[in-house]
mmCIF file of the N, C-alpha and C atoms, coordinates in Angstrom:
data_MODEL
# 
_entry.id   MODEL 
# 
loop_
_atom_site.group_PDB 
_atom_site.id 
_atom_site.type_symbol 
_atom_site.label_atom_id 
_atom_site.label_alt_id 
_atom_site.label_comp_id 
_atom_site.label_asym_id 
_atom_site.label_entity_id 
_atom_site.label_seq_id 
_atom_site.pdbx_PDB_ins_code 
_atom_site.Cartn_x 
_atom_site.Cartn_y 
_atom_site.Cartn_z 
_atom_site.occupancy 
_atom_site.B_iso_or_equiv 
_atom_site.pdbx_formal_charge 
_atom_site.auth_seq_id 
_atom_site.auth_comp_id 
_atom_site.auth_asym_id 
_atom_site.auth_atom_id 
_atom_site.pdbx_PDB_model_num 
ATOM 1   N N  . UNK A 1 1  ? 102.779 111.152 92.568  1.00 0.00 ? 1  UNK A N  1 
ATOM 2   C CA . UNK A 1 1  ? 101.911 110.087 93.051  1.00 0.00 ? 1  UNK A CA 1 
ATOM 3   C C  . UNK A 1 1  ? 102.500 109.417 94.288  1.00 0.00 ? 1  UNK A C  1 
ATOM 4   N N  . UNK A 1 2  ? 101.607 109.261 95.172  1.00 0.00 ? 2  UNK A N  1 
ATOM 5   C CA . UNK A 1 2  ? 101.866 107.925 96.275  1.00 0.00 ? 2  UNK A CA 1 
ATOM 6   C C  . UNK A 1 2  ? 102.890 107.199 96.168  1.00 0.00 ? 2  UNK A C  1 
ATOM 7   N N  . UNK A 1 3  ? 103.564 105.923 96.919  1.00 0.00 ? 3  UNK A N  1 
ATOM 8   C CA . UNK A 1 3  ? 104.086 104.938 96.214  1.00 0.00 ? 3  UNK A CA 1 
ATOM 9   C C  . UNK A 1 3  ? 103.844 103.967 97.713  1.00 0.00 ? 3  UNK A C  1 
ATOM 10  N N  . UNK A 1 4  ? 102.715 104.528 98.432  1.00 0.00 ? 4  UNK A N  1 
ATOM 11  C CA . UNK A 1 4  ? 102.318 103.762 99.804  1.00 0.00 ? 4  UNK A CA 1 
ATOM 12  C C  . UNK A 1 4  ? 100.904 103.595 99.605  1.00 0.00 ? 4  UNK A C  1 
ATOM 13  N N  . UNK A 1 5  ? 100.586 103.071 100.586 1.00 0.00 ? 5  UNK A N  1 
ATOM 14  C CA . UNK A 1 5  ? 99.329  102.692 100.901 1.00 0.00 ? 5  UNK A CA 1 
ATOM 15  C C  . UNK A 1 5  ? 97.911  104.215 100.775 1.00 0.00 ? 5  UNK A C  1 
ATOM 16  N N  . UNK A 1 6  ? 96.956  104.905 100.869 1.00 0.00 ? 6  UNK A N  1 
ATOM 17  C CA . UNK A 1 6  ? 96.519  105.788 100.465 1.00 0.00 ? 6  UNK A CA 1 
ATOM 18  C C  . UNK A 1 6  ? 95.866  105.908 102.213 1.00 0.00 ? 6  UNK A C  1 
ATOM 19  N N  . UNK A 1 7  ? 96.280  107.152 102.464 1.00 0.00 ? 7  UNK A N  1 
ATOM 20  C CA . UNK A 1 7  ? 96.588  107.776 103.939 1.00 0.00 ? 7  UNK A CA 1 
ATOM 21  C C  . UNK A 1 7  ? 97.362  107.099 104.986 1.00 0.00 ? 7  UNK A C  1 
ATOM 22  N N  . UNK A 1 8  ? 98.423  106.752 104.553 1.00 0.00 ? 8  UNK A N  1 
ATOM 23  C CA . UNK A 1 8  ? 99.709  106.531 105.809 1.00 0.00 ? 8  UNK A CA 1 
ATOM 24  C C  . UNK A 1 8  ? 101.165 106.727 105.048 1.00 0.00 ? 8  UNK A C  1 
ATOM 25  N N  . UNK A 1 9  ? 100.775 108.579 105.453 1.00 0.00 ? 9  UNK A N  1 
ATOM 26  C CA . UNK A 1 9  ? 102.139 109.466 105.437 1.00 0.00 ? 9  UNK A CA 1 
ATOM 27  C C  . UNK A 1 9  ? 103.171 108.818 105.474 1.00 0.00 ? 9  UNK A C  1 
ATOM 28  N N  . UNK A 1 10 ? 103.530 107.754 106.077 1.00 0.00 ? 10 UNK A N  1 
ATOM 29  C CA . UNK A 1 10 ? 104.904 107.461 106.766 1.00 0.00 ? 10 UNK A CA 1 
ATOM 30  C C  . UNK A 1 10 ? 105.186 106.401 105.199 1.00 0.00 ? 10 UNK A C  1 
ATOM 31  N N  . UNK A 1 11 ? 104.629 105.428 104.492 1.00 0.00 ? 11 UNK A N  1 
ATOM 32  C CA . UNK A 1 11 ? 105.029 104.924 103.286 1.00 0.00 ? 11 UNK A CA 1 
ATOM 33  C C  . UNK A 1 11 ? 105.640 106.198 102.310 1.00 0.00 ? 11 UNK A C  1 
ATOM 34  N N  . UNK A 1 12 ? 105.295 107.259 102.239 1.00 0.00 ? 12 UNK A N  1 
ATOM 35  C CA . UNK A 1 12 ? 105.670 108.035 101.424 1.00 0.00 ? 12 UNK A CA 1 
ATOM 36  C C  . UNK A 1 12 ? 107.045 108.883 101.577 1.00 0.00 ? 12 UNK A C  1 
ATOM 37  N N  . UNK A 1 13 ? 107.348 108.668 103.183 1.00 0.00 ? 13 UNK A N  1 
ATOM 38  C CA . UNK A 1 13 ? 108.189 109.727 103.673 1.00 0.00 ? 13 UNK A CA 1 
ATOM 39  C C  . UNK A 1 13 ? 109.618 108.418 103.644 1.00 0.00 ? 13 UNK A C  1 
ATOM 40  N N  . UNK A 1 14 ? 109.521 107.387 103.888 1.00 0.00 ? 14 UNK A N  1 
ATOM 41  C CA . UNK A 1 14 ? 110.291 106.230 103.234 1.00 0.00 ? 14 UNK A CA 1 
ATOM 42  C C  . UNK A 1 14 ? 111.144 106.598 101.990 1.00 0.00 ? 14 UNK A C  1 
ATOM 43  N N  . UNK A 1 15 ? 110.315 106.283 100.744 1.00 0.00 ? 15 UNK A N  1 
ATOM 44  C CA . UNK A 1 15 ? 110.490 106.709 99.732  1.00 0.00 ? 15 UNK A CA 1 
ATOM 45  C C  . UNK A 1 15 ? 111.426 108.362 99.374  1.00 0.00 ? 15 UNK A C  1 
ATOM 46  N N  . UNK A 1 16 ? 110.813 108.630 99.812  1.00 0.00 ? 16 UNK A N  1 
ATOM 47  C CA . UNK A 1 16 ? 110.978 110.581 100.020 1.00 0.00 ? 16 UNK A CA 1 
ATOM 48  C C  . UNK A 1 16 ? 112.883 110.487 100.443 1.00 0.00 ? 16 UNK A C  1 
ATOM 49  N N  . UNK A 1 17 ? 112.797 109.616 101.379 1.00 0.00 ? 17 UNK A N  1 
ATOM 50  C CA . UNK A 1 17 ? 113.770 109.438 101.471 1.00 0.00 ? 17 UNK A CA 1 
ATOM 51  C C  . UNK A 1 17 ? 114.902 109.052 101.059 1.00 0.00 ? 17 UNK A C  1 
ATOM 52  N N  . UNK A 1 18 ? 114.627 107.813 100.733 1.00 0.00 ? 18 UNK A N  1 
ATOM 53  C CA . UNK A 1 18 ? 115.333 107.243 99.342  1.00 0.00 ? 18 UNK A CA 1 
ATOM 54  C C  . UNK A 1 18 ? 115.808 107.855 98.179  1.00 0.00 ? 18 UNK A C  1 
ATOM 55  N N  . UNK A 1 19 ? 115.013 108.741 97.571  1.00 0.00 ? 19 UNK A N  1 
ATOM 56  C CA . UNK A 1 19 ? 115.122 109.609 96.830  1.00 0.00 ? 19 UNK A CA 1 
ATOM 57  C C  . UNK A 1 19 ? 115.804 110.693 96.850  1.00 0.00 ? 19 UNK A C  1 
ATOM 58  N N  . UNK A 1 20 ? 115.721 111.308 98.050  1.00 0.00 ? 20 UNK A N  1 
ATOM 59  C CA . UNK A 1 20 ? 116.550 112.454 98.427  1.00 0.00 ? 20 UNK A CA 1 
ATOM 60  C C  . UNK A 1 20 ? 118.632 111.949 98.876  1.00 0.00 ? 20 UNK A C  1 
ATOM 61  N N  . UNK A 1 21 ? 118.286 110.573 99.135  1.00 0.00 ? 21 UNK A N  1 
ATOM 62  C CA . UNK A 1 21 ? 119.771 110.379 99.272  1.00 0.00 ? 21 UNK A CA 1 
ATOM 63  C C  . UNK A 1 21 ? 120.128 109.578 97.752  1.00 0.00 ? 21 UNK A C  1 
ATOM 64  N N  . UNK A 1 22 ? 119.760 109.232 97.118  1.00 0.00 ? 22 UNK A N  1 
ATOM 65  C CA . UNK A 1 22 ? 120.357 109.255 95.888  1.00 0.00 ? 22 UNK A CA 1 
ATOM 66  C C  . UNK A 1 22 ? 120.661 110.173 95.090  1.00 0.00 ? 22 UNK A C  1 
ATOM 67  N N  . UNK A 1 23 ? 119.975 111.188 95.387  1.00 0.00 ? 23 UNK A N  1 
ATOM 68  C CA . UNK A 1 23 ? 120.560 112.553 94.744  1.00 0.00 ? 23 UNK A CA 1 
ATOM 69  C C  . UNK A 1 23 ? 121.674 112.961 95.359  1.00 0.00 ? 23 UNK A C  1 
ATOM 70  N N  . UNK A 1 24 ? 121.492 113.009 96.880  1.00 0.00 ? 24 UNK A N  1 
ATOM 71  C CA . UNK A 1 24 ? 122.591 113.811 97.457  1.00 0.00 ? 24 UNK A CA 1 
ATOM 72  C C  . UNK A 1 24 ? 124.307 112.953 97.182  1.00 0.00 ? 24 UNK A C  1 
ATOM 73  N N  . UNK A 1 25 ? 123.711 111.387 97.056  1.00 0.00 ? 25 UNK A N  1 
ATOM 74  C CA . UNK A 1 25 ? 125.122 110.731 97.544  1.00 0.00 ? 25 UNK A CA 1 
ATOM 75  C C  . UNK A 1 25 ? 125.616 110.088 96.208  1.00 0.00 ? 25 UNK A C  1 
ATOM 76  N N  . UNK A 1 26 ? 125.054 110.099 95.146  1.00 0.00 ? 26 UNK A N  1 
ATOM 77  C CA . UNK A 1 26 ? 125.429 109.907 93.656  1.00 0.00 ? 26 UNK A CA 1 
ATOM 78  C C  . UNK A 1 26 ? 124.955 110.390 92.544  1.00 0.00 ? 26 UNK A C  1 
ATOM 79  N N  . UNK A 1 27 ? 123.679 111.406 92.443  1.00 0.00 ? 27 UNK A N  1 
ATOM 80  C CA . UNK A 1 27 ? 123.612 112.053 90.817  1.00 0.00 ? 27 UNK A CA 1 
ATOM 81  C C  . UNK A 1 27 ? 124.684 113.354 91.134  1.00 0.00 ? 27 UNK A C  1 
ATOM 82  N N  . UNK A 1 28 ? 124.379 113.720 92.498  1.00 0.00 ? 28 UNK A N  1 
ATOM 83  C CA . UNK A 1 28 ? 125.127 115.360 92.840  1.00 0.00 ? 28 UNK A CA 1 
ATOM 84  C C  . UNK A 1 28 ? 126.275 115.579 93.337  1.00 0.00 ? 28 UNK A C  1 
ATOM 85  N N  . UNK A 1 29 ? 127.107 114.135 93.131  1.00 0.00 ? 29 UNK A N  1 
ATOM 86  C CA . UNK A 1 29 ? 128.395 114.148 93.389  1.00 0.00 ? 29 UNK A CA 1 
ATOM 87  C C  . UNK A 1 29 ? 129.372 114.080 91.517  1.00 0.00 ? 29 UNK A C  1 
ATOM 88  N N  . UNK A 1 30 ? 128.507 113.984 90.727  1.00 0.00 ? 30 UNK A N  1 
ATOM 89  C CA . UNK A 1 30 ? 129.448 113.914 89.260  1.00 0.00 ? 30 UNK A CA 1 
ATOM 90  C C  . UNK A 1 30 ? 128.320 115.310 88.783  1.00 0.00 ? 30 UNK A C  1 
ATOM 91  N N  . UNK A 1 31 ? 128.937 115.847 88.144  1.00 0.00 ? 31 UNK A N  1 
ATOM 92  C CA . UNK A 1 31 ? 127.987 117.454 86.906  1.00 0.00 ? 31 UNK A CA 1 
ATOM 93  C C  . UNK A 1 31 ? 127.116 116.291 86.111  1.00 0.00 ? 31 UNK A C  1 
ATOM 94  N N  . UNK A 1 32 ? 128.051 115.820 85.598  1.00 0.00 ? 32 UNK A N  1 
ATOM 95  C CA . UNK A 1 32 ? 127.519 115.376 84.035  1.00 0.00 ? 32 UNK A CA 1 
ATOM 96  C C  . UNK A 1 32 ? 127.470 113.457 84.100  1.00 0.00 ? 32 UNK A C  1 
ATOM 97  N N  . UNK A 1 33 ? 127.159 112.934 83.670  1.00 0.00 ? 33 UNK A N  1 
ATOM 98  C CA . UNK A 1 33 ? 127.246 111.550 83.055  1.00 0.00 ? 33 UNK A CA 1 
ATOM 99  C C  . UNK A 1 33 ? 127.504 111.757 81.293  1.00 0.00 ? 33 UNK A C  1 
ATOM 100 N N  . UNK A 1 34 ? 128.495 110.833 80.899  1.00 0.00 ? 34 UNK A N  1 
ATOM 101 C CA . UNK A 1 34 ? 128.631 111.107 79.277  1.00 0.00 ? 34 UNK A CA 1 
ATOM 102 C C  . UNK A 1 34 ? 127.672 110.419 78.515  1.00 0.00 ? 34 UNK A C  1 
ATOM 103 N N  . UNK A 1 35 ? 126.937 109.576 79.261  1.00 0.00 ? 35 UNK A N  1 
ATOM 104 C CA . UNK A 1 35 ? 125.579 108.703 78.342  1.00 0.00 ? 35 UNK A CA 1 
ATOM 105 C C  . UNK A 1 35 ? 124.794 108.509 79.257  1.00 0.00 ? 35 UNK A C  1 
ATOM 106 N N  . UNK A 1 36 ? 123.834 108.014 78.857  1.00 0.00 ? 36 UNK A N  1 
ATOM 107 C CA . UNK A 1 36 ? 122.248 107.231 79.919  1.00 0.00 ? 36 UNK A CA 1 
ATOM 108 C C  . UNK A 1 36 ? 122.679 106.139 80.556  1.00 0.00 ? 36 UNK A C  1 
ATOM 109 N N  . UNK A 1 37 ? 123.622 105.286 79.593  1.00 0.00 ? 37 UNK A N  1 
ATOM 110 C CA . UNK A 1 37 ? 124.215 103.667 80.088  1.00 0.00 ? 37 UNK A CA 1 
ATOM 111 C C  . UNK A 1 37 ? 125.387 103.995 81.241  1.00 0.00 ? 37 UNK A C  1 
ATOM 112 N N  . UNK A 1 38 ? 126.045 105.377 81.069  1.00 0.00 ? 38 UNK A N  1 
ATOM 113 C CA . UNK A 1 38 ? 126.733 105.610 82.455  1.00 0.00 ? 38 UNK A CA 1 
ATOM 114 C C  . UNK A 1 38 ? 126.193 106.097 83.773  1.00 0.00 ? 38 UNK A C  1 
ATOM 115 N N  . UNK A 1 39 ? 124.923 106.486 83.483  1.00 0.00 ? 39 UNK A N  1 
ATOM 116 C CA . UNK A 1 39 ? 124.041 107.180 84.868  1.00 0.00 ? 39 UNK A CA 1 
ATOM 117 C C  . UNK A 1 39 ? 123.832 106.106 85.158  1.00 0.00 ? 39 UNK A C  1 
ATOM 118 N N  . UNK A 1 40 ? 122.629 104.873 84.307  1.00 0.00 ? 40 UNK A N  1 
ATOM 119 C CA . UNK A 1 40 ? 122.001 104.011 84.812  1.00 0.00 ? 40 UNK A CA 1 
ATOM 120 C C  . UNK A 1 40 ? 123.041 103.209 85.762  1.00 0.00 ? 40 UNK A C  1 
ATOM 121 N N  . UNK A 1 41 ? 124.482 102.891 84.955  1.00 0.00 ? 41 UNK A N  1 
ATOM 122 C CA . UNK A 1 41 ? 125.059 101.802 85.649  1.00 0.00 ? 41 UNK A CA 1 
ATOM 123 C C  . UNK A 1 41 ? 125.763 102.297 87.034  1.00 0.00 ? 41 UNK A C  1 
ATOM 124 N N  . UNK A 1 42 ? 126.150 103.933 87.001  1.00 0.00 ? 42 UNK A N  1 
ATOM 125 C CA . UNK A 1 42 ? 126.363 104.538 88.673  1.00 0.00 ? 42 UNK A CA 1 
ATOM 126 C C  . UNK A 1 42 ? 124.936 104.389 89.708  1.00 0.00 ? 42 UNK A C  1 
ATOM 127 N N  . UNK A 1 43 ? 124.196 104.531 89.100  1.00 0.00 ? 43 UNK A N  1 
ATOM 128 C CA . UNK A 1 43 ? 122.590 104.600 89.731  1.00 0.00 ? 43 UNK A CA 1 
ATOM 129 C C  . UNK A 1 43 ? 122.473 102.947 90.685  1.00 0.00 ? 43 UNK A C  1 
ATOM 130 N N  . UNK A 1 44 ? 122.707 102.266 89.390  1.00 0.00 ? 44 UNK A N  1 
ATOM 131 C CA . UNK A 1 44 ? 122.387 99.934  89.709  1.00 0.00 ? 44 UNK A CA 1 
ATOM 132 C C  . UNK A 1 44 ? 123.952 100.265 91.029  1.00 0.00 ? 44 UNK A C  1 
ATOM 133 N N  . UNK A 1 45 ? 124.876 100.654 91.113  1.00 0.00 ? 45 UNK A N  1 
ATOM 134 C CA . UNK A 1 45 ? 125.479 100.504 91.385  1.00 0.00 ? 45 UNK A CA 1 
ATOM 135 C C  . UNK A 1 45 ? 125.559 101.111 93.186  1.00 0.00 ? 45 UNK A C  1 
ATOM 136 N N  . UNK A 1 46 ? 125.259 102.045 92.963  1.00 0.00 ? 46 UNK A N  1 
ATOM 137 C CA . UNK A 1 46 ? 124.787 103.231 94.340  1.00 0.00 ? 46 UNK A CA 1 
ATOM 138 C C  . UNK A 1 46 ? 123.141 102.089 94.722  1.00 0.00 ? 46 UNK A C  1 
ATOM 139 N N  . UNK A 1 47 ? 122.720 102.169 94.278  1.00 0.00 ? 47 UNK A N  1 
ATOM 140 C CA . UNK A 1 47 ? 121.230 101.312 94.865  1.00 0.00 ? 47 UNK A CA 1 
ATOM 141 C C  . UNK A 1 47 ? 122.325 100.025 95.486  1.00 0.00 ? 47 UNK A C  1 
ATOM 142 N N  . UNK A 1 48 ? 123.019 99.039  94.650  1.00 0.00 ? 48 UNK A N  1 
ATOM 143 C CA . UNK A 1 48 ? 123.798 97.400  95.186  1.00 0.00 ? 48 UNK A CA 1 
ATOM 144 C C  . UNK A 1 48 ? 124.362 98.187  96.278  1.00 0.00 ? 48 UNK A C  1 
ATOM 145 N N  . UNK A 1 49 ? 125.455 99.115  97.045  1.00 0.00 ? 49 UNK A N  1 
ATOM 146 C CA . UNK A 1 49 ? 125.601 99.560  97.812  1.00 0.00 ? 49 UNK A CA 1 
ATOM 147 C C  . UNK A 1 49 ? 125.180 100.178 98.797  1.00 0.00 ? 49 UNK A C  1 
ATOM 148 N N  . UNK A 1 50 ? 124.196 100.646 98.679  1.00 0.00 ? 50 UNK A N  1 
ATOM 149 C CA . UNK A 1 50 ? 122.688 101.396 99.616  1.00 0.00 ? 50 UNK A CA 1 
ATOM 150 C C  . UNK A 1 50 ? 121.914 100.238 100.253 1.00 0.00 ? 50 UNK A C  1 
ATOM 151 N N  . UNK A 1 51 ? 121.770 99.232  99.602  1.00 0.00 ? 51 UNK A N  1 
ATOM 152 C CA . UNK A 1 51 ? 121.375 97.912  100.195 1.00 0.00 ? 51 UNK A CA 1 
ATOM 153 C C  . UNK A 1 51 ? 121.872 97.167  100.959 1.00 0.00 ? 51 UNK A C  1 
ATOM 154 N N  . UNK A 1 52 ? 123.447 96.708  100.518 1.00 0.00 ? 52 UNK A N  1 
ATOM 155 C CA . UNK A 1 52 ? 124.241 95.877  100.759 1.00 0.00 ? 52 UNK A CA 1 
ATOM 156 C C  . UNK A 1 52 ? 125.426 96.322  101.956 1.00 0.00 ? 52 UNK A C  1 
ATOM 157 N N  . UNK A 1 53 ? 125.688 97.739  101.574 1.00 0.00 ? 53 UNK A N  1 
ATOM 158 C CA . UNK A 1 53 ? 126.794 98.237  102.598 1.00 0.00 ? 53 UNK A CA 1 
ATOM 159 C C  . UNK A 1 53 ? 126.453 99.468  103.097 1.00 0.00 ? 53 UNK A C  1 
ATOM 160 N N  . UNK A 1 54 ? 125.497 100.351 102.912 1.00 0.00 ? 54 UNK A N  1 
ATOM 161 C CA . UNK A 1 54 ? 125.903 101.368 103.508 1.00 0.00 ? 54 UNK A CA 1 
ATOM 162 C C  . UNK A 1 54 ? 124.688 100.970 105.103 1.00 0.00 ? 54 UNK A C  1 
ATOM 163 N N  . UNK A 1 55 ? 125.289 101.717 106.229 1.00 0.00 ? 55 UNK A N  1 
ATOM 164 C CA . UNK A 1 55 ? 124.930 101.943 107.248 1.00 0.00 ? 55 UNK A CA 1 
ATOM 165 C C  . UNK A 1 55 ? 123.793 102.692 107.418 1.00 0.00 ? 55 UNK A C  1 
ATOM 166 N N  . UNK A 1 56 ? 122.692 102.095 107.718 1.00 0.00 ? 56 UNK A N  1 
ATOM 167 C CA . UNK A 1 56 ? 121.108 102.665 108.400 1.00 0.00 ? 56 UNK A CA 1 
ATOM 168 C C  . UNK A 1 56 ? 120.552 102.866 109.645 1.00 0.00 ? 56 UNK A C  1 
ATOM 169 N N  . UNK A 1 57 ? 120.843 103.997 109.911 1.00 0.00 ? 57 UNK A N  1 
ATOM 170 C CA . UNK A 1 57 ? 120.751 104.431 111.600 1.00 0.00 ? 57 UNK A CA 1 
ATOM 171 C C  . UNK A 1 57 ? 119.424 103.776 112.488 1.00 0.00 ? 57 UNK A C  1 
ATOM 172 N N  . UNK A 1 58 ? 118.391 104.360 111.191 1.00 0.00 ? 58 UNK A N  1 
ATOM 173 C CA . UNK A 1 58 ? 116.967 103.856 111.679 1.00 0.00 ? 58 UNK A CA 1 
ATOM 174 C C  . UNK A 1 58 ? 117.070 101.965 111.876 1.00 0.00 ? 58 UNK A C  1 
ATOM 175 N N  . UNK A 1 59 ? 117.834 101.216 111.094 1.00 0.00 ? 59 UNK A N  1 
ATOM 176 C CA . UNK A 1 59 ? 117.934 99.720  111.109 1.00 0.00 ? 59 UNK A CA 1 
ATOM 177 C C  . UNK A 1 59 ? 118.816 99.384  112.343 1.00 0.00 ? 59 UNK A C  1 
ATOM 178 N N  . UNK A 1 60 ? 119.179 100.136 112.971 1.00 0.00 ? 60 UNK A N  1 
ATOM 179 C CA . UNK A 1 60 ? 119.874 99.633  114.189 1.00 0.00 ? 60 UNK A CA 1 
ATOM 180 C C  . UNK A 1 60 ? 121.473 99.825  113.454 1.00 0.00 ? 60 UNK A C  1 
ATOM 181 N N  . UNK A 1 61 ? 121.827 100.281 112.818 1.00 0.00 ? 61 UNK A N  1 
ATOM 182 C CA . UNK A 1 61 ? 123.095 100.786 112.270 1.00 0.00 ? 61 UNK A CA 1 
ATOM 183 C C  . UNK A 1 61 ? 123.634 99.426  111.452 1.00 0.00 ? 61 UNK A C  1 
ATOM 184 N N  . UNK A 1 62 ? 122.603 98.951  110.668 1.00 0.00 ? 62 UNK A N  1 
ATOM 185 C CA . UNK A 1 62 ? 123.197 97.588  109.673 1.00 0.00 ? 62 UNK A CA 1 
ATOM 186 C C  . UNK A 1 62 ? 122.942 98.267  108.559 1.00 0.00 ? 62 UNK A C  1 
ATOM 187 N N  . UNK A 1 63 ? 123.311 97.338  107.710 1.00 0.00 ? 63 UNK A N  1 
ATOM 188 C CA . UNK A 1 63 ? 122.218 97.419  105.572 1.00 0.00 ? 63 UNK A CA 1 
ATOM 189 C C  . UNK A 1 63 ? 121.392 96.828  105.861 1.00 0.00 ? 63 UNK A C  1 
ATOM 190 N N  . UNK A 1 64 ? 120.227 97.057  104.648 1.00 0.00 ? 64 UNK A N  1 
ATOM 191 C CA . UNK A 1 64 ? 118.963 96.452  104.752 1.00 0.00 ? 64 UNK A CA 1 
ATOM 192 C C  . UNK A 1 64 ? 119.004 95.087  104.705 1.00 0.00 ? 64 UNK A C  1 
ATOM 193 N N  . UNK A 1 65 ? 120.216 94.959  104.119 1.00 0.00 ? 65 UNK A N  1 
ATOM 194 C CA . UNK A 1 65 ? 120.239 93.397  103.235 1.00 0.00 ? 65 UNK A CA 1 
ATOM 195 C C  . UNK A 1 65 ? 120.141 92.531  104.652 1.00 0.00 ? 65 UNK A C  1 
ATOM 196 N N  . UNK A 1 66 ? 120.937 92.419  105.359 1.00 0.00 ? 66 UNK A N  1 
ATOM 197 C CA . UNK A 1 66 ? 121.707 92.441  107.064 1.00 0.00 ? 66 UNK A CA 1 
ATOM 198 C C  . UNK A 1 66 ? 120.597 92.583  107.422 1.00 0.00 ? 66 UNK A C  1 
ATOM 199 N N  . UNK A 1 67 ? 119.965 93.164  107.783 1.00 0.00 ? 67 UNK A N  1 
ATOM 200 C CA . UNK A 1 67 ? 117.977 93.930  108.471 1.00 0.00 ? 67 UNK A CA 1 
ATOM 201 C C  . UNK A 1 67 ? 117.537 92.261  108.042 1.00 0.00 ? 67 UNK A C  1 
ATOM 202 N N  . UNK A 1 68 ? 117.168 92.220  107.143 1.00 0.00 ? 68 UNK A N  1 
ATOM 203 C CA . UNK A 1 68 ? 116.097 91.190  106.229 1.00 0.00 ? 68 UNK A CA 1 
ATOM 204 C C  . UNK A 1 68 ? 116.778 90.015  106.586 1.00 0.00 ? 68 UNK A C  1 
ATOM 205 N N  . UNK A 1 69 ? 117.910 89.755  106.637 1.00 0.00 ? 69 UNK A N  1 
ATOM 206 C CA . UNK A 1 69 ? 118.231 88.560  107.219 1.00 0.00 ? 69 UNK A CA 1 
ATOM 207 C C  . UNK A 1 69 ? 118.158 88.059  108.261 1.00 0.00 ? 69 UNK A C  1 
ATOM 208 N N  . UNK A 1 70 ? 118.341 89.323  109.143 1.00 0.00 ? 70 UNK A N  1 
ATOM 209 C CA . UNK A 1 70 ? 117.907 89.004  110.850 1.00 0.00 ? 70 UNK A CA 1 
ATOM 210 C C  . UNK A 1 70 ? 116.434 88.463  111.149 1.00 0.00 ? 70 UNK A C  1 
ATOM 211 N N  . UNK A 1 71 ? 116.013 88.964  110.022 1.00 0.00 ? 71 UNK A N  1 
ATOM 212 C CA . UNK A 1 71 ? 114.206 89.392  110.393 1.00 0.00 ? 71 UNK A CA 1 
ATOM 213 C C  . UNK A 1 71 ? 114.060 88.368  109.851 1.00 0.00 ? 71 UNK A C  1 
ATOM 214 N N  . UNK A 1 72 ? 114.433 87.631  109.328 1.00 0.00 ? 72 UNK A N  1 
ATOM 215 C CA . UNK A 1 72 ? 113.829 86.153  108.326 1.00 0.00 ? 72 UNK A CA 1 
ATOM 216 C C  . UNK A 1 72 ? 114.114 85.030  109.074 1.00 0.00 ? 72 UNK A C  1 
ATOM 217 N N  . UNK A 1 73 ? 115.279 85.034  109.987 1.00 0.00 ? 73 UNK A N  1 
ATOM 218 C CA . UNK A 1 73 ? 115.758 84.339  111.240 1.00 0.00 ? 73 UNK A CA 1 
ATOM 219 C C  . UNK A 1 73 ? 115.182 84.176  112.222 1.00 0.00 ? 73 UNK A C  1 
ATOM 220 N N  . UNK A 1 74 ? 114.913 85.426  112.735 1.00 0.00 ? 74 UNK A N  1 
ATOM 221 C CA . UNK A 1 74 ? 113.812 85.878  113.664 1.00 0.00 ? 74 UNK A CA 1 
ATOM 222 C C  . UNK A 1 74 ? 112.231 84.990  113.381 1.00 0.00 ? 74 UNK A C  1 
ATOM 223 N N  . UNK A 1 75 ? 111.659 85.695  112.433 1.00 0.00 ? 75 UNK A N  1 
ATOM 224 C CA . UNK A 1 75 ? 110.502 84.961  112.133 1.00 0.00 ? 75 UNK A CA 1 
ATOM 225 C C  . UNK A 1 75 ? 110.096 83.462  111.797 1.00 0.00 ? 75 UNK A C  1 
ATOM 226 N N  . UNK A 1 76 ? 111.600 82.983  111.183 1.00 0.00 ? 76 UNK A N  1 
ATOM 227 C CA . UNK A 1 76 ? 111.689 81.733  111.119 1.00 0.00 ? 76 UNK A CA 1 
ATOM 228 C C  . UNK A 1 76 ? 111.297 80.810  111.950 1.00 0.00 ? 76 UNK A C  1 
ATOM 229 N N  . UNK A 1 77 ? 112.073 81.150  113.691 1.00 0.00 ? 77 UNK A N  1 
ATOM 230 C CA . UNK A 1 77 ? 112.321 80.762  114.784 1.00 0.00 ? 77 UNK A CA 1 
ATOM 231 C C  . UNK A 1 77 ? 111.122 80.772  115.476 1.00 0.00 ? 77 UNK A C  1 
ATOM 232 N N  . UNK A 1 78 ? 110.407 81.669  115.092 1.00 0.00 ? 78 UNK A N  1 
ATOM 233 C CA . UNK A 1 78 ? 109.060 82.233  115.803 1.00 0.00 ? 78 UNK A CA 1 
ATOM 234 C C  . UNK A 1 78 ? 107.688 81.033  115.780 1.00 0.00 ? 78 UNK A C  1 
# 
């Protein structure tokens, strides 16, 4: 299913994205997890870092978190 608006490709390819680097950069870096409560809490944990610290080329090379703050400043001012 969708998880954008219904005909604008680009909400979906977002997502698409998202998705594809959580696989690559934390389910497909361990084989196994020994429970559900150890995936979930590498998973909460890789998302707090994907937000907070890792580097987004498309954002001008910040975190989102960093993005949203500028932009709330920005608009504030506006």
């Amino acid at each position: 299913p969708s998880v954008g608006r219904t005909g604008v490709c680009y909400d979906n390819a977002v997502a698409e994205s998202f998705w594809a680097s959580l696989k690559r950069e934390c389910l497909h870096t361990k084989p196994t997890f020994a429970t559900r409560a150890d995936a979930r809490r590498a998973i909460m944990r890789w998302v707090h870092w994907y937000n907070t610290g890792r580097i987004h080329t498309t954002l001008g090379g910040i975190p989102p978190v960093e993005w949203e703050h500028q932009y709330d400043r920005t608009s504030e001012a506006a």
